[in-house]
Biotite code that builds the C-alpha atoms (Angstrom):
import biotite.structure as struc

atoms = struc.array([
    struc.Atom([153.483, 69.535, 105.589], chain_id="A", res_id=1, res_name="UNK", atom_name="CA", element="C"),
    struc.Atom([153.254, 73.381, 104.570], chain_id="A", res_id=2, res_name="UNK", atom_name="CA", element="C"),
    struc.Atom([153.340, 72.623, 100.886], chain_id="A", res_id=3, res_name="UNK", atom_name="CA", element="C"),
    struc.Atom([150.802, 69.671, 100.804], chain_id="A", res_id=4, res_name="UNK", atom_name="CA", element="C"),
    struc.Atom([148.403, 72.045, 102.633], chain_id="A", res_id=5, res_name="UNK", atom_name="CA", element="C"),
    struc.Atom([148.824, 74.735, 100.463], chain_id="A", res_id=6, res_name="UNK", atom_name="CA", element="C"),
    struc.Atom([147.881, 72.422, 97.277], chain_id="A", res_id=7, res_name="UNK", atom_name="CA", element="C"),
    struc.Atom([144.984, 70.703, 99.154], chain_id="A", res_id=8, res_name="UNK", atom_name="CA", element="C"),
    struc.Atom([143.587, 74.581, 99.729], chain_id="A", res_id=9, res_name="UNK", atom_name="CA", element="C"),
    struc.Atom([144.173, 75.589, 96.063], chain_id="A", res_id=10, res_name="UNK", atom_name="CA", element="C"),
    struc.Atom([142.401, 72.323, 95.026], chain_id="A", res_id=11, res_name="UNK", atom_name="CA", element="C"),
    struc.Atom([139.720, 73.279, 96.969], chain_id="A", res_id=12, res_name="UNK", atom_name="CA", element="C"),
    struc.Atom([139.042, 77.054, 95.299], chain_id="A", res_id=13, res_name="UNK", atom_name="CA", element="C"),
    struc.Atom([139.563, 75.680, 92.158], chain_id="A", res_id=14, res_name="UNK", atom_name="CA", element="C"),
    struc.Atom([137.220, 72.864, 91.914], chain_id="A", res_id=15, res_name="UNK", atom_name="CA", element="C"),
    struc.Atom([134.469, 75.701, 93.808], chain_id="A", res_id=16, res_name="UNK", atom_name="CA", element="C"),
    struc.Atom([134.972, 77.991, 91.081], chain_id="A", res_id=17, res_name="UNK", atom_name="CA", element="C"),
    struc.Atom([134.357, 74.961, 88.624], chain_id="A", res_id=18, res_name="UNK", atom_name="CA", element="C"),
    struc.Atom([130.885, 74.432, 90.820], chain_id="A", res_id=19, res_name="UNK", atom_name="CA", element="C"),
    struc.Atom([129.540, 77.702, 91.441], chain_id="A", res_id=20, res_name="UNK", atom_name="CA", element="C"),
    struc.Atom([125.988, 76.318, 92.630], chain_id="A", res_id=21, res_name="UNK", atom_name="CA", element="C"),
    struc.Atom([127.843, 74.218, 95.434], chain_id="A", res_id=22, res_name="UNK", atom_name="CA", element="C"),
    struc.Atom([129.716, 76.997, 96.879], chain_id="A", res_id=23, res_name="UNK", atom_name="CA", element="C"),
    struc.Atom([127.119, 79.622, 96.469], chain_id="A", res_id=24, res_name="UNK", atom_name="CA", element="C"),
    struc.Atom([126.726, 82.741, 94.851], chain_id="A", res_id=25, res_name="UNK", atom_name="CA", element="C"),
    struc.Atom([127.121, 85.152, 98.271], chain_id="A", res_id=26, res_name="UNK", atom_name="CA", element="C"),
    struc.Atom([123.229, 86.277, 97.361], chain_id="A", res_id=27, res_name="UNK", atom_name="CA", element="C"),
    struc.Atom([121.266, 84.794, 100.222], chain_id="A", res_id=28, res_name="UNK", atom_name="CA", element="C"),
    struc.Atom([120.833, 87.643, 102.286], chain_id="A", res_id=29, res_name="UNK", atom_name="CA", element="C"),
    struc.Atom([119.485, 89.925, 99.350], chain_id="A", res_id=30, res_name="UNK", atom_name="CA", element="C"),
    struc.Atom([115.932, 91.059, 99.229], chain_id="A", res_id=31, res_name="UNK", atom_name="CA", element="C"),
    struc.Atom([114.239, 91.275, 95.504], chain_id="A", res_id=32, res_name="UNK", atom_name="CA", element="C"),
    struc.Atom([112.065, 93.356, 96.625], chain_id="A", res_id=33, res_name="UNK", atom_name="CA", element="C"),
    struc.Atom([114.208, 96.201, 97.859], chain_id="A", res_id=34, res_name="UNK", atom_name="CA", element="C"),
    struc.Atom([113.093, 98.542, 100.639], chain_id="A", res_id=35, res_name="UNK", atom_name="CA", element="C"),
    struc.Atom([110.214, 100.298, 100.089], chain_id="A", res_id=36, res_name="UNK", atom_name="CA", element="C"),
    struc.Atom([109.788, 102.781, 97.341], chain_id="A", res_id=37, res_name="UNK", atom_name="CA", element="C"),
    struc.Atom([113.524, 101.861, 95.872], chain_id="A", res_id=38, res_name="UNK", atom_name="CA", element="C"),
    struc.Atom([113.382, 98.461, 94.198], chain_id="A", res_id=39, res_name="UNK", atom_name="CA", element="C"),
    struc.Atom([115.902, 96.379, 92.615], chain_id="A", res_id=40, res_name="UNK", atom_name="CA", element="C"),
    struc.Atom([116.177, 95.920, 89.210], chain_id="A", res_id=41, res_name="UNK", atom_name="CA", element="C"),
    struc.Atom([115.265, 92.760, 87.996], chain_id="A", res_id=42, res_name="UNK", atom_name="CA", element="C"),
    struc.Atom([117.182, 91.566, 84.558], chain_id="A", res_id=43, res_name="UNK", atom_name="CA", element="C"),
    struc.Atom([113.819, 91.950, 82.778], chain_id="A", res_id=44, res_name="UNK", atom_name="CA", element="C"),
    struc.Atom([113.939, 95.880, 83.913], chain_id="A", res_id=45, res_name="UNK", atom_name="CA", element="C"),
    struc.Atom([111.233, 94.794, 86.272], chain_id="A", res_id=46, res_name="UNK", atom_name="CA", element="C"),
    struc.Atom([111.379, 95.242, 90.233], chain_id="A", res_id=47, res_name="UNK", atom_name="CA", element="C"),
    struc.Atom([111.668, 91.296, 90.715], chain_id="A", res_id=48, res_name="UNK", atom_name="CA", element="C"),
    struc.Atom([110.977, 88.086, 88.762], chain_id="A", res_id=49, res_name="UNK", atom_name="CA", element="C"),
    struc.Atom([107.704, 87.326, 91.022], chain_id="A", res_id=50, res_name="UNK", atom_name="CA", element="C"),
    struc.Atom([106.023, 89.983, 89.941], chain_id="A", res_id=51, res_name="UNK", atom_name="CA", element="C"),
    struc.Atom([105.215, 89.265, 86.456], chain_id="A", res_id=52, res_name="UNK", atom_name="CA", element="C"),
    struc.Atom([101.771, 87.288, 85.528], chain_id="A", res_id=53, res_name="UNK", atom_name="CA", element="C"),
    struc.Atom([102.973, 86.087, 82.185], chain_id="A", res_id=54, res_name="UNK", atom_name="CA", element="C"),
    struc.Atom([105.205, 83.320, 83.116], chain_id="A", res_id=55, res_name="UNK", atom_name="CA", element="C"),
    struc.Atom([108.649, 84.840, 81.678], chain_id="A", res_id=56, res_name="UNK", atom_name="CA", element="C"),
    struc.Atom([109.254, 87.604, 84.741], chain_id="A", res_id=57, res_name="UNK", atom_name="CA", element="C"),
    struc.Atom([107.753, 90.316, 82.883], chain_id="A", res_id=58, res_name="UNK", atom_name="CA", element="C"),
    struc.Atom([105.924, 92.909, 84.601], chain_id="A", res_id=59, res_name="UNK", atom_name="CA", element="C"),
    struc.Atom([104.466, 95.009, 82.262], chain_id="A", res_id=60, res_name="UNK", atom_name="CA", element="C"),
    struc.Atom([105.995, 98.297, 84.418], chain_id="A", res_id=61, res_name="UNK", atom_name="CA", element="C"),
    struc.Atom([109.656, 98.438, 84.911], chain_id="A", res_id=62, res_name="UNK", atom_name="CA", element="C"),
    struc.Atom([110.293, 99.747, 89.014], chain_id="A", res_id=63, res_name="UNK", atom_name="CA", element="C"),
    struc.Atom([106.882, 99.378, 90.270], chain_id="A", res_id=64, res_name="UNK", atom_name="CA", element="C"),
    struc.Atom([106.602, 98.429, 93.691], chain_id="A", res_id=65, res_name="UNK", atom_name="CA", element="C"),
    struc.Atom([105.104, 95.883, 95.057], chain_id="A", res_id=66, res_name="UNK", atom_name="CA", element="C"),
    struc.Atom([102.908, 96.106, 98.360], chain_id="A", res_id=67, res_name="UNK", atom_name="CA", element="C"),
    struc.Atom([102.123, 92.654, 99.173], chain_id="A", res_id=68, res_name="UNK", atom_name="CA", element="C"),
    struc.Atom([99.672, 93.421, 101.581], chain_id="A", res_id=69, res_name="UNK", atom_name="CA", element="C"),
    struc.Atom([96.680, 96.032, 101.631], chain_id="A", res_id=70, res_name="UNK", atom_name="CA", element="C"),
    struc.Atom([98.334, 98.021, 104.768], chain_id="A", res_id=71, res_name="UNK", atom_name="CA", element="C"),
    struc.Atom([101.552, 98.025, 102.648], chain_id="A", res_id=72, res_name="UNK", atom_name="CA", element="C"),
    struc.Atom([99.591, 99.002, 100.318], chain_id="A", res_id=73, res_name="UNK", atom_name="CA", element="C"),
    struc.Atom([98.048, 101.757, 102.106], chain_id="A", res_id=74, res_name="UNK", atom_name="CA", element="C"),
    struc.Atom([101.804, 102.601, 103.332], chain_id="A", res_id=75, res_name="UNK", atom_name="CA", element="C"),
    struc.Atom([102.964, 103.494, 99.836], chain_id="A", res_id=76, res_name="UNK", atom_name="CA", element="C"),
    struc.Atom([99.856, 105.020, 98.866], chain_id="A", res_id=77, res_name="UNK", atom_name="CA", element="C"),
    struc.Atom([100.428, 107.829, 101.956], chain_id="A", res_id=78, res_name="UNK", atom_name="CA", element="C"),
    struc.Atom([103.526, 108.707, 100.584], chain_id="A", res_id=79, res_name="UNK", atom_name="CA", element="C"),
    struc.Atom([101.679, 110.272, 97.840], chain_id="A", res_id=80, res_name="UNK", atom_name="CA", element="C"),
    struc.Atom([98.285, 111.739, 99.405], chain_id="A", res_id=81, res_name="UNK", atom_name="CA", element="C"),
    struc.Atom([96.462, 110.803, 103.072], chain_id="A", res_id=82, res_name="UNK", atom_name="CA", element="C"),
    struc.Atom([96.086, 107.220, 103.330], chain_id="A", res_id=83, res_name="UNK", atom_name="CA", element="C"),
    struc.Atom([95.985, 107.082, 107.249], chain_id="A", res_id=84, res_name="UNK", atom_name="CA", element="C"),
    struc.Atom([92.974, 105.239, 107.747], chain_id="A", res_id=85, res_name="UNK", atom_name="CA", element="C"),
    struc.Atom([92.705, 102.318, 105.331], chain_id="A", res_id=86, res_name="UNK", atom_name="CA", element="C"),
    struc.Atom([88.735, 100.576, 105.267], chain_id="A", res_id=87, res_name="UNK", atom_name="CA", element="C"),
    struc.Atom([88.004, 97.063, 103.899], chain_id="A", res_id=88, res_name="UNK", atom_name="CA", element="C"),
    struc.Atom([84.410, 97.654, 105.099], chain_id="A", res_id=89, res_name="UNK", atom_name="CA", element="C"),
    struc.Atom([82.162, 98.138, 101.876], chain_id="A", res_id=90, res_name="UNK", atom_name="CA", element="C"),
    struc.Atom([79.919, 99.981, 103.515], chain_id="A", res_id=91, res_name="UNK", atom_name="CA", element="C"),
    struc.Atom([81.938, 102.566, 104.922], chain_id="A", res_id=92, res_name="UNK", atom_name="CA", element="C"),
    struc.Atom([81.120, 106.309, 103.151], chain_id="A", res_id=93, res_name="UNK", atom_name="CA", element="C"),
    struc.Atom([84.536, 105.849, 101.493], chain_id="A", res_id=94, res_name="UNK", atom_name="CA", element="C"),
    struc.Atom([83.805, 103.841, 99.044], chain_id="A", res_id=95, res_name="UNK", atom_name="CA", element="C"),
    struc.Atom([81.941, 104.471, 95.832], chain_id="A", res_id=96, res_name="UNK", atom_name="CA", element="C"),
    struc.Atom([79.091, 103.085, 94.359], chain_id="A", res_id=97, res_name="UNK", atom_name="CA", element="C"),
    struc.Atom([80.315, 100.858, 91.857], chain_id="A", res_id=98, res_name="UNK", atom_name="CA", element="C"),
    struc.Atom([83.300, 99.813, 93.225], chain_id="A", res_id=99, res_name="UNK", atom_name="CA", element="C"),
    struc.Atom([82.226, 95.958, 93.973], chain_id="A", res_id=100, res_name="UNK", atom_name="CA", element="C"),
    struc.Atom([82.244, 95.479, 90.118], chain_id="A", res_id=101, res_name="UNK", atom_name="CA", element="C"),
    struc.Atom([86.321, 95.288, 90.691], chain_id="A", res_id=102, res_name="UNK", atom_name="CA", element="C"),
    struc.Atom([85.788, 91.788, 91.305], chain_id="A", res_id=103, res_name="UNK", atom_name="CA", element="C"),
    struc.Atom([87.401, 88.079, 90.946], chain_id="A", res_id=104, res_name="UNK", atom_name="CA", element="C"),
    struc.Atom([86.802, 88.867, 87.017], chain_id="A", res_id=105, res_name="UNK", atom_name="CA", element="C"),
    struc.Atom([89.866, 91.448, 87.331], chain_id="A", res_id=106, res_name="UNK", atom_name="CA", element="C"),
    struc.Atom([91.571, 88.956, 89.552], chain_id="A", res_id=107, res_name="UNK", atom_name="CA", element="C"),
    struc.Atom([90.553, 91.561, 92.575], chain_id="A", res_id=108, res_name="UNK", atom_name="CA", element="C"),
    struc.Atom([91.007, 89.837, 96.134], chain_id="A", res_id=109, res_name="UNK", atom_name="CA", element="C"),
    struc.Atom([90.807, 92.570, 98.552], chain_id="A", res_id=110, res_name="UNK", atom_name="CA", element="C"),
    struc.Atom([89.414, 96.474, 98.591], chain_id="A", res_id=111, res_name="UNK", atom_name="CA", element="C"),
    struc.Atom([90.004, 99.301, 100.547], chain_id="A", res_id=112, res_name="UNK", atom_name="CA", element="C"),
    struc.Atom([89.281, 102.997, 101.082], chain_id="A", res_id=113, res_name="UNK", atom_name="CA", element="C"),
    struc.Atom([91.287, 105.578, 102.682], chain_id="A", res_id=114, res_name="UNK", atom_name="CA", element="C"),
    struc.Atom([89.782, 108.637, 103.200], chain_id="A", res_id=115, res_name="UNK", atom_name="CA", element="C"),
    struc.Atom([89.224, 111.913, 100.264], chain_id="A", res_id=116, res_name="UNK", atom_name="CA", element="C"),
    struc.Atom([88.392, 109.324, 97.724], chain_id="A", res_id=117, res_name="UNK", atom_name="CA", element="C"),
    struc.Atom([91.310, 107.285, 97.508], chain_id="A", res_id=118, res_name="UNK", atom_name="CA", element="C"),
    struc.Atom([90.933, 103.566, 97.102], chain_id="A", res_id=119, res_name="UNK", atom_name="CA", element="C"),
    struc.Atom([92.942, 100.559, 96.688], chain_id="A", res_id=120, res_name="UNK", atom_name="CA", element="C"),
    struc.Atom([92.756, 97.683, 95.239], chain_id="A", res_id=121, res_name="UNK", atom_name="CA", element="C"),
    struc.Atom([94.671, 94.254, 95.950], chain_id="A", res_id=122, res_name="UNK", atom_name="CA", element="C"),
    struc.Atom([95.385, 91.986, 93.001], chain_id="A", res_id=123, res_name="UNK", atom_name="CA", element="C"),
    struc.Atom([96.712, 88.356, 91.957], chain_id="A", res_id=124, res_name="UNK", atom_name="CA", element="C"),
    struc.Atom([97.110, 88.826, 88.259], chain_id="A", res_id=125, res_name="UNK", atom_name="CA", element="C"),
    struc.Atom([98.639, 92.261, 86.669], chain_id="A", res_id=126, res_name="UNK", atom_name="CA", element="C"),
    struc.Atom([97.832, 90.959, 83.300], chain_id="A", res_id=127, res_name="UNK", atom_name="CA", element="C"),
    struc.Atom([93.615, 90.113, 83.749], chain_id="A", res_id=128, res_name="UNK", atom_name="CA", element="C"),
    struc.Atom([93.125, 93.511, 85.848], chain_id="A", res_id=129, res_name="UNK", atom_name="CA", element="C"),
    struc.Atom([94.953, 95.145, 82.608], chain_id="A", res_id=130, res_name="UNK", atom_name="CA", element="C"),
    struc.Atom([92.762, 93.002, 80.565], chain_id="A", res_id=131, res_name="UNK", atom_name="CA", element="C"),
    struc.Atom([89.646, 93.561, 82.312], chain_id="A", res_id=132, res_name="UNK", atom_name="CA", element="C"),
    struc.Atom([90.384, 97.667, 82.354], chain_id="A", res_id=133, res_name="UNK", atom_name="CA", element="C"),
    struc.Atom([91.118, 97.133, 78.602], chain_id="A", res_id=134, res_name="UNK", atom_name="CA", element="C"),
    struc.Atom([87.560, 94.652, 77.919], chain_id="A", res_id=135, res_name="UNK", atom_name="CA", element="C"),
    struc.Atom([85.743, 97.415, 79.995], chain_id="A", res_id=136, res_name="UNK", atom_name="CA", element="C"),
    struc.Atom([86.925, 100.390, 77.878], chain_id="A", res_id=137, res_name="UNK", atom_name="CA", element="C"),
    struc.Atom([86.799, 99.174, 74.947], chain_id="A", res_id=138, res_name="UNK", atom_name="CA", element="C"),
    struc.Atom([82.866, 98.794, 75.360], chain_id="A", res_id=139, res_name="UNK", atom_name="CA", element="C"),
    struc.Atom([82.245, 101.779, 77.246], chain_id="A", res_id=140, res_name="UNK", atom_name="CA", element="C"),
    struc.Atom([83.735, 103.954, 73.999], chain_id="A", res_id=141, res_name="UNK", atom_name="CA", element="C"),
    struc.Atom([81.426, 102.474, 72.063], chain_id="A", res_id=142, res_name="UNK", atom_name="CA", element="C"),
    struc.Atom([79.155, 105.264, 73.483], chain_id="A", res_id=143, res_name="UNK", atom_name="CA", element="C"),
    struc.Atom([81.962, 107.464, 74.801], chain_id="A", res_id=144, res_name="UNK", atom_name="CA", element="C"),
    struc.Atom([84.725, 107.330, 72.389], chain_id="A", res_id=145, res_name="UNK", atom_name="CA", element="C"),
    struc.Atom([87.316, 109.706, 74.615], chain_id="A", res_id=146, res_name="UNK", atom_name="CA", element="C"),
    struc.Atom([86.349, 107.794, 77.772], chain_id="A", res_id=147, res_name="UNK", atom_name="CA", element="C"),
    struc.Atom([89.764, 106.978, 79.219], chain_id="A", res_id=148, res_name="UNK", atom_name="CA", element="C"),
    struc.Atom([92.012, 108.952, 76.995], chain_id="A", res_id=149, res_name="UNK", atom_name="CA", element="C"),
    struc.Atom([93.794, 110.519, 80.339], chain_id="A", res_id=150, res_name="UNK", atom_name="CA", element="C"),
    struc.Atom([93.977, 106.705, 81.941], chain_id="A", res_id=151, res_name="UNK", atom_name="CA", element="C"),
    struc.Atom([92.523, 105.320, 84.724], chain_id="A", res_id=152, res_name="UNK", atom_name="CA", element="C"),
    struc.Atom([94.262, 103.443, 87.778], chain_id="A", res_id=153, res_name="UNK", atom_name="CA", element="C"),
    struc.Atom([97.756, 103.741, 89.125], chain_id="A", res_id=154, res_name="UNK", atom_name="CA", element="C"),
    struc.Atom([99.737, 100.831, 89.372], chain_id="A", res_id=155, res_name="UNK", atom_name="CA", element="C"),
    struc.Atom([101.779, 99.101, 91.171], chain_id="A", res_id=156, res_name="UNK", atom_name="CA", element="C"),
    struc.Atom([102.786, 95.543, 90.697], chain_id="A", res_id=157, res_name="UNK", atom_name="CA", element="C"),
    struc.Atom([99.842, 94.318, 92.665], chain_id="A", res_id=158, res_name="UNK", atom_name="CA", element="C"),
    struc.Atom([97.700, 96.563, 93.778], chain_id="A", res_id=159, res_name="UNK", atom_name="CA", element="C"),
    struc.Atom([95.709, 99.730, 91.994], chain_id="A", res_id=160, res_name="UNK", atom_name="CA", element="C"),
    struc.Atom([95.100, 102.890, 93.028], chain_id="A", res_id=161, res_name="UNK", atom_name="CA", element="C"),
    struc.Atom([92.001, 104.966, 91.950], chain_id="A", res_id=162, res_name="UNK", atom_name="CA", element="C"),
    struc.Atom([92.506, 108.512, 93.191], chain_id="A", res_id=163, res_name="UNK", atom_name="CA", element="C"),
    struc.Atom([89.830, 111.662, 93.470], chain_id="A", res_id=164, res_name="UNK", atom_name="CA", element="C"),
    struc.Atom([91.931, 114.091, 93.646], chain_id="A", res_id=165, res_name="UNK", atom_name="CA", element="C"),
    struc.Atom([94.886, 115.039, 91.313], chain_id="A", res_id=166, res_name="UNK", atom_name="CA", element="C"),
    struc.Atom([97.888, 116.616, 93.508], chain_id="A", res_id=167, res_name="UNK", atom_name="CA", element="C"),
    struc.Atom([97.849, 112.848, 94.873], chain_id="A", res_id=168, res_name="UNK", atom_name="CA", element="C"),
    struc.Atom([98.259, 111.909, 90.873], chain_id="A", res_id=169, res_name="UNK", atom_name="CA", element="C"),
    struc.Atom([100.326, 114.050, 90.178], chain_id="A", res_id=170, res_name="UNK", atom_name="CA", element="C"),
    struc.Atom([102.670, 112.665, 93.041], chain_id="A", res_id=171, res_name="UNK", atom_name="CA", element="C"),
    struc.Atom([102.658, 109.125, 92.841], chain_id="A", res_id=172, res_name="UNK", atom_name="CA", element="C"),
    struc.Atom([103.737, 109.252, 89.426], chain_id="A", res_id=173, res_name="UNK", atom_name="CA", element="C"),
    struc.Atom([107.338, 110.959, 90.061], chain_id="A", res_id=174, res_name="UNK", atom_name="CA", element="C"),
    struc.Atom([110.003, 108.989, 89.640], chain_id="A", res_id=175, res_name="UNK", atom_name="CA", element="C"),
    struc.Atom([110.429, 105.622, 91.093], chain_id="A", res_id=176, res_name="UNK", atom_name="CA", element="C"),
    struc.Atom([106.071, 105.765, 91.869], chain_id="A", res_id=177, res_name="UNK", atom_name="CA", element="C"),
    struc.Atom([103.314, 104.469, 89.995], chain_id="A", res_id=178, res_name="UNK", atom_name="CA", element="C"),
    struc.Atom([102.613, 104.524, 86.653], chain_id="A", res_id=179, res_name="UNK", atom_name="CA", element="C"),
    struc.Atom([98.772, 105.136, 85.036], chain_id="A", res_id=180, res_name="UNK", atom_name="CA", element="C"),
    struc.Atom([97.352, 102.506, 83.084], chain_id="A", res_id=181, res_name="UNK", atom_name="CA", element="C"),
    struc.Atom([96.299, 103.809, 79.681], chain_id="A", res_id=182, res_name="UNK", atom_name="CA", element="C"),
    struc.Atom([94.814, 101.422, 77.253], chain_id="A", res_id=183, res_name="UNK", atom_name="CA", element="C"),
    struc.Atom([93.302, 104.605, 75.031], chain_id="A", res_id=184, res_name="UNK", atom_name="CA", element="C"),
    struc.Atom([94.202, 103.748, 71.263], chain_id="A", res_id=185, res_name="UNK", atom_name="CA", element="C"),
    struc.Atom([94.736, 107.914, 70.708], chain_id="A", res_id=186, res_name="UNK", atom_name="CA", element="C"),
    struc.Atom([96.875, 108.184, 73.536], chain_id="A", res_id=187, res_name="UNK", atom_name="CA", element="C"),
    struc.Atom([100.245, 109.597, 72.477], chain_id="A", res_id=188, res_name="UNK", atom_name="CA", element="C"),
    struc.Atom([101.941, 111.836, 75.285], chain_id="A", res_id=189, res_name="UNK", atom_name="CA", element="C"),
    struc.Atom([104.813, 114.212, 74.579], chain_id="A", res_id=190, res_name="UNK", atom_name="CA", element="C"),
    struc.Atom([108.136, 113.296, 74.248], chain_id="A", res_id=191, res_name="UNK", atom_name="CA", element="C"),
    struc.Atom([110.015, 112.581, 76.560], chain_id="A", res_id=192, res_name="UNK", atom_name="CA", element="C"),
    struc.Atom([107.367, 110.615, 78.822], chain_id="A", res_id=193, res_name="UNK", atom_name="CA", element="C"),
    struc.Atom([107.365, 107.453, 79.471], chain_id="A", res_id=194, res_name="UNK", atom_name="CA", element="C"),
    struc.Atom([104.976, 105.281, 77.290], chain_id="A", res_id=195, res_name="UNK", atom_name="CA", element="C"),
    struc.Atom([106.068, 101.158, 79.056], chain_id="A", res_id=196, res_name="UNK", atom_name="CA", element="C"),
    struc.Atom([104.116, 98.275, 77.316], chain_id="A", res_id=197, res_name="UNK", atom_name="CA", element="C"),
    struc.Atom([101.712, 96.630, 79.672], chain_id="A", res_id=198, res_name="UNK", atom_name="CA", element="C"),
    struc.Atom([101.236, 93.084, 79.279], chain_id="A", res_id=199, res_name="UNK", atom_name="CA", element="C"),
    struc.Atom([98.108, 93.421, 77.531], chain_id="A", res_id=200, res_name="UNK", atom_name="CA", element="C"),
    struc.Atom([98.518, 94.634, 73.780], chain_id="A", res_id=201, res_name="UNK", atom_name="CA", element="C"),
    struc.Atom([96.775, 98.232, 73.132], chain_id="A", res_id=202, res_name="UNK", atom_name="CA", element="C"),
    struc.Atom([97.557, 99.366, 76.713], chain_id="A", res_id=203, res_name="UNK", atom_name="CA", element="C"),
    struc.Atom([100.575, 101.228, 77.819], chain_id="A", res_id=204, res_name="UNK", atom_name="CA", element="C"),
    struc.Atom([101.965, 102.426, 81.776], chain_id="A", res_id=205, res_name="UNK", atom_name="CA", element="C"),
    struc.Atom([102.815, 106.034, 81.489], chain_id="A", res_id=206, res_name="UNK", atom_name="CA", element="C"),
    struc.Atom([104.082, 108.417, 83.729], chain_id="A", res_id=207, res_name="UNK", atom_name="CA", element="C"),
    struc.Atom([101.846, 112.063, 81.741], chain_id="A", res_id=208, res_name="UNK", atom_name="CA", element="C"),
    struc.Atom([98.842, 113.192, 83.511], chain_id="A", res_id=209, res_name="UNK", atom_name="CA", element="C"),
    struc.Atom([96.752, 115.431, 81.452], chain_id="A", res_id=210, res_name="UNK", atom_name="CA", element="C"),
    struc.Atom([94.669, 117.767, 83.418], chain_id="A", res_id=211, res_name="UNK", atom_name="CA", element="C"),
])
């Protein structure tokens, strides 16, 4: 009958809204990563809950995007300045001396160079490159103590960015780019500039570039 089918239906929707994780939430088909260069919010403020190395979701950058990939990498990267060409050869004329000291100890898995300077860096852990950039400083200013008061590397969620020239700076750190890792104890950039936590106490993710 009509009415017995109408009460078997409503029986139906209300014991699914009762038992939300049997019906579904209507999520499935959402990325959390977002398309690239607009990702979506976590809860945390983060870009997703995967990125953080901390265990709690935390990403020590709120909106930085995640490449995944060193060509993705390289993608996002040519947004901002020429990254055409990406190199994992370490002895192509890209890269700089130096450079293999960005190793496992910084949680490092992969390095690139594309072209004018530029290099990237691949990473498993945001939290022990931060660390390792913070460890390194903080002995290097033993002899130099304003080494690293402008910052360093530009970061995503996985990969860094070590520019040589500063219009490609100044443009991955526009809104909804990179931020610089500063771990500088007199760092203090004018209002209105963003000055994040990272996940590594004494270093911040700012978005002020001081020529």
């Amino acid at each position: 009958m009509r009415i017995q089918r109408l009460v078997t239906i409503s029986t139906a929707a209300l014991l699914c809204l009762t038992a939300l994780t049997a019906c579904g939430s209507g999520d499935e088909g959402v990325s959390a990563e977002g398309e690239l260069g607009n990702p979506v919010p976590a809860k945390n403020g983060g870009t997703d809950g995967s990125g953080g190395s901390d265990g709690d979701g935390k990403t020590g950058g709120p909106g930085l995007p995640k490449a995944g990939s060193m060509a993705k990498a390289a993608q996002i990267v040519n947004a901002y300045g020429t990254c055409n060409d990406i190199s994992t050869n370490p002895n192509d004329d890209d890269f700089f001396p130096g450079d293999e000291t960005y190793d496992q100890k910084w949680s490092v898995t992969e390095r690139g160079a594309c072209g004018k300077g530029t290099r990237i860096f691949m990473f498993k852990d945001l939290k022990t490159f931060q660390a390792a950039y913070k460890a390194q400083l903080d002995a290097d200013r033993k002899e130099s103590p304003n080494k690293g008061h402008r910052g360093k590397f530009l970061l995503g969620q996985d990969f860094a960015v070590l520019p040589d020239q500063k219009p490609v700076i100044r443009n991955a750190i526009k809104p909804g780019g990179l931020l610089i890792l500063n771990c500088h104890p007199d760092f203090n950039p004018p209002t209105g500039y963003r000055k994040d936590p990272a996940l590594v106490k004494g270093c911040v993710l700012t978005n002020y570039f001081e020529d």
